[in-house]
TIMI-224056 format. One record per residue (C-alpha): residue in one letter; x, y, z; residue number from 1. Coordinates in pm, 1 decimal, m for minus. Layout:
! residues N
[rec 'a',[X,Y,Z],NUM]
...
END
This chain:
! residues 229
[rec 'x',[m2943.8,1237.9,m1933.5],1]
[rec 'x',[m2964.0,1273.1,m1550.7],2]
[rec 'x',[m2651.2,1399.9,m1352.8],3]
[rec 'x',[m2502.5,1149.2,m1096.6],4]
[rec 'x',[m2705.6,1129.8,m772.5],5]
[rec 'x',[m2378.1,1213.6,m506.2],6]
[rec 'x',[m2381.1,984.4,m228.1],7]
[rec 'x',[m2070.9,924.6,109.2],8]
[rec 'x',[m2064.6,523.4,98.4],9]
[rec 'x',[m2069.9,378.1,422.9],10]
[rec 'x',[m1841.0,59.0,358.8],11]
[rec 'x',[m1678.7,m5.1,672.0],12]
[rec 'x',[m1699.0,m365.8,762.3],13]
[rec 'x',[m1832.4,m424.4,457.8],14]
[rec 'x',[m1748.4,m744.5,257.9],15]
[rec 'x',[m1554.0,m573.8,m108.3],16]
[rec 'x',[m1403.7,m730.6,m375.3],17]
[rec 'x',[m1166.8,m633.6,m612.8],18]
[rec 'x',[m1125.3,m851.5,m914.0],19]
[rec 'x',[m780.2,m800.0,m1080.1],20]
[rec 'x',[m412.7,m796.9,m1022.8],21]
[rec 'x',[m249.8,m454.0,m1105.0],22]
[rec 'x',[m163.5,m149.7,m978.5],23]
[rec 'x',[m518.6,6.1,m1019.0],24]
[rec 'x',[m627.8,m297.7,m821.3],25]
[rec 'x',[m353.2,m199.3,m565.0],26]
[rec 'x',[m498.1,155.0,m588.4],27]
[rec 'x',[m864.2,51.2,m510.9],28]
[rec 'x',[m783.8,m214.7,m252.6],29]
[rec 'x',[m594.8,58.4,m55.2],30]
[rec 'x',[m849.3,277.5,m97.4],31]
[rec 'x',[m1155.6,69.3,m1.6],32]
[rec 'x',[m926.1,m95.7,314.8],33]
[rec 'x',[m854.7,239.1,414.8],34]
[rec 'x',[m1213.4,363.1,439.3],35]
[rec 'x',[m1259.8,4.7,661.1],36]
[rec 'x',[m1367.2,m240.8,403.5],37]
[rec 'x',[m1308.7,m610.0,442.5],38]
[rec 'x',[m1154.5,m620.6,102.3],39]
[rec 'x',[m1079.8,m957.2,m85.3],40]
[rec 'x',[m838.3,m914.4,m417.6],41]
[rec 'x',[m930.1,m1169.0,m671.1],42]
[rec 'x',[m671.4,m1262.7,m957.7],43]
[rec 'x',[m421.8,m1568.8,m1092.2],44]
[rec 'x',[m135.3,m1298.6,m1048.8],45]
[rec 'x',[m112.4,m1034.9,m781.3],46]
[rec 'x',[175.0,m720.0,m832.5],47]
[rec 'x',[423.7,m593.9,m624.7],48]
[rec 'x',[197.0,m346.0,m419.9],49]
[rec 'x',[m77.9,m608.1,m334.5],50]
[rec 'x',[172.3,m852.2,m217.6],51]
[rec 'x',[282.7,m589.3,m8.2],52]
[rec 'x',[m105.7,m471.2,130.3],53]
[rec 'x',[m180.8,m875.1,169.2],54]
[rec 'x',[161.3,m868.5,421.0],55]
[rec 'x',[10.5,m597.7,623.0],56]
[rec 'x',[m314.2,m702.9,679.8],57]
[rec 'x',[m516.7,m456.9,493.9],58]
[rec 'x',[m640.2,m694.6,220.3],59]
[rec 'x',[m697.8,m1107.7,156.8],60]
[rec 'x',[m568.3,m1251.1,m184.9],61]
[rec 'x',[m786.7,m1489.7,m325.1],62]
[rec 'x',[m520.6,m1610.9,m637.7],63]
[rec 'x',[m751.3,m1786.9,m884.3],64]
[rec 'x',[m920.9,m1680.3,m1203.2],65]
[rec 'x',[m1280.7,m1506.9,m1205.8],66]
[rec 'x',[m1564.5,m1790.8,m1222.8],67]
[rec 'x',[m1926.7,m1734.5,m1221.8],68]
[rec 'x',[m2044.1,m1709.4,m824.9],69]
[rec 'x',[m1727.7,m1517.9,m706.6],70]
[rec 'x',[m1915.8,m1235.6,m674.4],71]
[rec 'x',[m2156.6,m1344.6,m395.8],72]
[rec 'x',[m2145.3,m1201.7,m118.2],73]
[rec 'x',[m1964.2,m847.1,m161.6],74]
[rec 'x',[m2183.3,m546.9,m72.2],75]
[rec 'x',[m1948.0,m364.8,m364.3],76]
[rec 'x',[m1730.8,m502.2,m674.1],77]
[rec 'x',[m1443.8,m321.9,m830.6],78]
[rec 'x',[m1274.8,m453.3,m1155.5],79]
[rec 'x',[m989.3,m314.5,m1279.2],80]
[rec 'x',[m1046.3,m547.9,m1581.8],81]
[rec 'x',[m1044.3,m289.3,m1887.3],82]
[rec 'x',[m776.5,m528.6,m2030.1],83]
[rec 'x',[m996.9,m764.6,m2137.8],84]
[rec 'x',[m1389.3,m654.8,m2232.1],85]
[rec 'x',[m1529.6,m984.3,m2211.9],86]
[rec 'x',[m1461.6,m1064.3,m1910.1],87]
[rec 'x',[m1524.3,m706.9,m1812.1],88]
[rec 'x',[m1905.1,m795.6,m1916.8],89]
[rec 'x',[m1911.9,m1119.7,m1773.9],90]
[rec 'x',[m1824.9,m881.9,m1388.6],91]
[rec 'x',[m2081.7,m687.9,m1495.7],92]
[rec 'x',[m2366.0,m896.8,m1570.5],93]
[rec 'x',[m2338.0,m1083.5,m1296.6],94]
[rec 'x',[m2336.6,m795.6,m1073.4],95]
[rec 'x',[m2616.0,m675.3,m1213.0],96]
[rec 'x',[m2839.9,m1004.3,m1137.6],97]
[rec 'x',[m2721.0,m960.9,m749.0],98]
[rec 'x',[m2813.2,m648.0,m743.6],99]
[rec 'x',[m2441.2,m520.7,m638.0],100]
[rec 'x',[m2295.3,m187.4,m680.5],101]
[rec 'x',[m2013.1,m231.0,m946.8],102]
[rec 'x',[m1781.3,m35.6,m1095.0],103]
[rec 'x',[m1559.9,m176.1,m1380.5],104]
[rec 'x',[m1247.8,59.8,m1400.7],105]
[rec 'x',[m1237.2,335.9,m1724.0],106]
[rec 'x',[m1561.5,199.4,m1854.8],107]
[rec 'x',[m1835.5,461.5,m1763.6],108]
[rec 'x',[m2102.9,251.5,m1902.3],109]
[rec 'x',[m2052.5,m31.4,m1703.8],110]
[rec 'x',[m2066.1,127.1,m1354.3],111]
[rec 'x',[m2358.1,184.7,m1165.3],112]
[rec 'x',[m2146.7,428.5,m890.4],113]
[rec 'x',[m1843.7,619.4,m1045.1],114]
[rec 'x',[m1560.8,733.5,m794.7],115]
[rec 'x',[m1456.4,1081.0,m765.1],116]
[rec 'x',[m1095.7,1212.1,m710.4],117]
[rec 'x',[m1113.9,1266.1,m342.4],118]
[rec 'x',[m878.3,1521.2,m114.2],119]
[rec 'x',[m903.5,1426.8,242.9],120]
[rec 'x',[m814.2,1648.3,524.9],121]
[rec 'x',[m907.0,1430.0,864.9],122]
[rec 'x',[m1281.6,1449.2,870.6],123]
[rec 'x',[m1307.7,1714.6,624.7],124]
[rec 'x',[m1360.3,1536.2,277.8],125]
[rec 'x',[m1384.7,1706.5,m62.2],126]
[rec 'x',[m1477.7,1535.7,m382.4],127]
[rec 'x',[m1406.0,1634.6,m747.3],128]
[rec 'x',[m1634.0,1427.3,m1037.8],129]
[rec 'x',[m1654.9,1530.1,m1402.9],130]
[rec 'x',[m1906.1,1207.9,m1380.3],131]
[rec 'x',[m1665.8,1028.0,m1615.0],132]
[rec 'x',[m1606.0,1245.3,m1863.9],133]
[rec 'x',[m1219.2,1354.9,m1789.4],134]
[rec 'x',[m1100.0,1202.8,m1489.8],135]
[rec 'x',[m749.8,1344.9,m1548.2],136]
[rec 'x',[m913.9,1684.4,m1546.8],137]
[rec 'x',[m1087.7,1561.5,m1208.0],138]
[rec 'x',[m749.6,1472.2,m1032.1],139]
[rec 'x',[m632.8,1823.6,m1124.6],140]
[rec 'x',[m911.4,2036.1,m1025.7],141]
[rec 'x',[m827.7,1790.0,m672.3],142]
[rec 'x',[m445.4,1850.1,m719.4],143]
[rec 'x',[m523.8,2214.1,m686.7],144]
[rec 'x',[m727.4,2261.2,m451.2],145]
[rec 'x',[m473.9,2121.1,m193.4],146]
[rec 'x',[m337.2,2420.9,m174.3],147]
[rec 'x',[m652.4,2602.5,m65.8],148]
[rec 'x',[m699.3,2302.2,187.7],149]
[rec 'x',[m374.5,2253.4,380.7],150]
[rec 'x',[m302.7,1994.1,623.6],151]
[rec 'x',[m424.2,2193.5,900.8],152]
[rec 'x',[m757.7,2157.4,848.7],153]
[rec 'x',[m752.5,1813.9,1003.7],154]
[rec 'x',[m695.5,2020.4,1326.7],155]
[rec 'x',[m905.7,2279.9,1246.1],156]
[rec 'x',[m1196.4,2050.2,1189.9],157]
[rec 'x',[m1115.1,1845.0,1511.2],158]
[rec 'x',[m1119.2,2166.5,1701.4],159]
[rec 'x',[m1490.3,2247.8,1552.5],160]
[rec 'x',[m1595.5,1914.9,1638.5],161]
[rec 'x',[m1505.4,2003.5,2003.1],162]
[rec 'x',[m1647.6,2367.7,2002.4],163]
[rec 'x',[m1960.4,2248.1,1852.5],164]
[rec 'x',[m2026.0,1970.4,2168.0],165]
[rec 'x',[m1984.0,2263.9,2408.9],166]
[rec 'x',[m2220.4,2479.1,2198.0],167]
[rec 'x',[m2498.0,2178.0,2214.3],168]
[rec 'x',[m2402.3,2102.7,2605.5],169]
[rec 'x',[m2467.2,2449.9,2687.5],170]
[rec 'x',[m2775.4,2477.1,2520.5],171]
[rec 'x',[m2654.9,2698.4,2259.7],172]
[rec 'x',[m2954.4,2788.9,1949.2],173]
[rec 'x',[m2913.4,2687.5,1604.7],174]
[rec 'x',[m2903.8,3007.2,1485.0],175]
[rec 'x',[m2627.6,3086.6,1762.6],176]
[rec 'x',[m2435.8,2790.3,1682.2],177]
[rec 'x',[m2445.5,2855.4,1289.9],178]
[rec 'x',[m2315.9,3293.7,1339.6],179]
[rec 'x',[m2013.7,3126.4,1631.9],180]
[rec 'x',[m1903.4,2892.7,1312.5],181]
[rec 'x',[m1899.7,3211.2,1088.2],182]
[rec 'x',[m1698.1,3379.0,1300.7],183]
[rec 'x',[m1473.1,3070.2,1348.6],184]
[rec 'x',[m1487.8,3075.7,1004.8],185]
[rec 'x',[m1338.7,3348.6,922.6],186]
[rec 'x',[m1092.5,3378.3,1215.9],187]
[rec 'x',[m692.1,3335.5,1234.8],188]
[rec 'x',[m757.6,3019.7,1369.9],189]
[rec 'x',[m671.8,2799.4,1080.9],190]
[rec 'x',[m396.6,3021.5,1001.5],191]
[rec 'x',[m226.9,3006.9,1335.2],192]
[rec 'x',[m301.3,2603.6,1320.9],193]
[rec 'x',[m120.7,2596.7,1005.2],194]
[rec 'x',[184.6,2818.7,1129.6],195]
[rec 'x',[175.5,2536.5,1434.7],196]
[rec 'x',[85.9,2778.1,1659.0],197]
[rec 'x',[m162.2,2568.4,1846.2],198]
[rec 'x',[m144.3,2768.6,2152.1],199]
[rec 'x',[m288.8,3114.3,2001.4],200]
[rec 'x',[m530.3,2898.9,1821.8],201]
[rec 'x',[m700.6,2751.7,2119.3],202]
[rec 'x',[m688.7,3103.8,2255.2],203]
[rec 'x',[m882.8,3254.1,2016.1],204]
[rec 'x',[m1153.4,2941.2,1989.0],205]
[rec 'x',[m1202.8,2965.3,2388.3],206]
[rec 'x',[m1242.5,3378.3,2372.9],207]
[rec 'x',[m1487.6,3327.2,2086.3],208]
[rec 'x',[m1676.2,3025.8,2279.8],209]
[rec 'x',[m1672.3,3290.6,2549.7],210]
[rec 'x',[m1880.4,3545.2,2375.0],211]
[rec 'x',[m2158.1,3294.6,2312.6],212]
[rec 'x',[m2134.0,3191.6,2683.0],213]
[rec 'x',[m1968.2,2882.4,2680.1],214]
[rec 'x',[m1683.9,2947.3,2957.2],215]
[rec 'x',[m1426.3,2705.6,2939.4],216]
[rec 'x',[m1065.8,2645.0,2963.0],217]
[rec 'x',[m758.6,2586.0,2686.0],218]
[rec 'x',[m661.1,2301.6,2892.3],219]
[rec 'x',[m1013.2,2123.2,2897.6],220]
[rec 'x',[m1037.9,2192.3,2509.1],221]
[rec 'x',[m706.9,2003.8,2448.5],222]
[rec 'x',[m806.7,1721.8,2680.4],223]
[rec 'x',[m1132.5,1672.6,2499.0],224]
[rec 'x',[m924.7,1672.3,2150.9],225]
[rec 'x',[m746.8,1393.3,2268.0],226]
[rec 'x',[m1044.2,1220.1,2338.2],227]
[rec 'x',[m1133.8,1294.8,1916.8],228]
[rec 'x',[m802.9,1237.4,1811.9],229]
END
């Protein structure tokens, strides 16, 4: 059988729903608010934690049981539904006449997109699949490599982002622009980000911009990061 094609979803603004009431619901309804869908939780019975996302604002609670038609409308359906298989099937089936992406929660076969366990660190984004086979395995392969990503690379990508605009402003190659990010690369710099030494580390990302002759000052970098922030 074919491995999974890997895709980034797109789903802000999007119209999601998520059919159930527990906390995996809770789970994907935070998740799918988070990356800026407008998420709609569909149940009889809602738990503690969506109670708690519907007070905020993230999600809408829609407190009925599934019907036939609920689905139209949502760009993607999530069913944390496992409880009960025919209704699981019912989610499915309909979802699969629309033409909707779908994913019914710890049933593989039943999914046409699978989520991965996902470490996030600002714009950097690193996702672990064992395309259903051992999720728990997944989150631990994740779990671990936290600790080769730390926190600072939110920073440390931000700062890139910034360098690399220069670069392109200044009419910096490709080929230029690709050896400055191996040397950025392997720098101090996201060791002295993750020691909070912010100072050094804008020193050393201006002296290397330098050498590919992009002259500019640690005081405009940190105004432009403010503008990324």
């Amino acid at each position: 059988m074919p491995n999974y094609y890997p895709i980034m979803l797109d789903v802000r603004e999007r119209p999601a729903l998520v059919i159930g009431g527990n906390g995996v619901a809770a789970e994907k309804a935070a998740a799918l608010s988070a990356s800026g869908a407008q998420v709609t939780v569909l149940n009889a019975e809602f738990c503690p934690e969506l109670l708690a996302l519907a007070e905020q604002g993230a999600i809408t609670l829609r407190q009925k049981a599934y019907a036939a038609g609920d689905l139209a409308g949502a760009f993607v359906v999530v069913a944390a539904t496992t409880y009960d298989p025919q209704l699981s099937e019912v989610i499915w089936n309909e979802a699969q006449e629309r033409g909707q992406l779908v994913n019914i929660v710890d049933v593989p076969t039943r999914c046409n997109f699978i989520v991965p366990s996902i470490l996030r660190r600002g714009q950097l984004t690193i996702a672990v699949s064992t395309e259903g086979a051992s999720p728990s395995l997944s989150k631990r392969i994740r779990q671990r490599l936290e600790g080769l990503f730390p926190a600072a690379y939110d920073s440390y990508i931000q700062l890139a982002v910034v360098a690399r605009t220069h670069l392109r402003q200044h009419g910096v190659s490709y080929a230029q622009r690709d050896a400055f990010f191996g040397e950025y690369y392997h720098s101090e710099i996201l060791n002295l980000l993750a020691e909070d030494n912010a100072q050094q580390a804008l020193a050393l990302t201006t002296d290397l911009l330098r050498r590919y002759g992009v002259a500019i000052s640690t005081e405009a970098i940190l105004d432009d990061l403010a503008a990324v922030s």
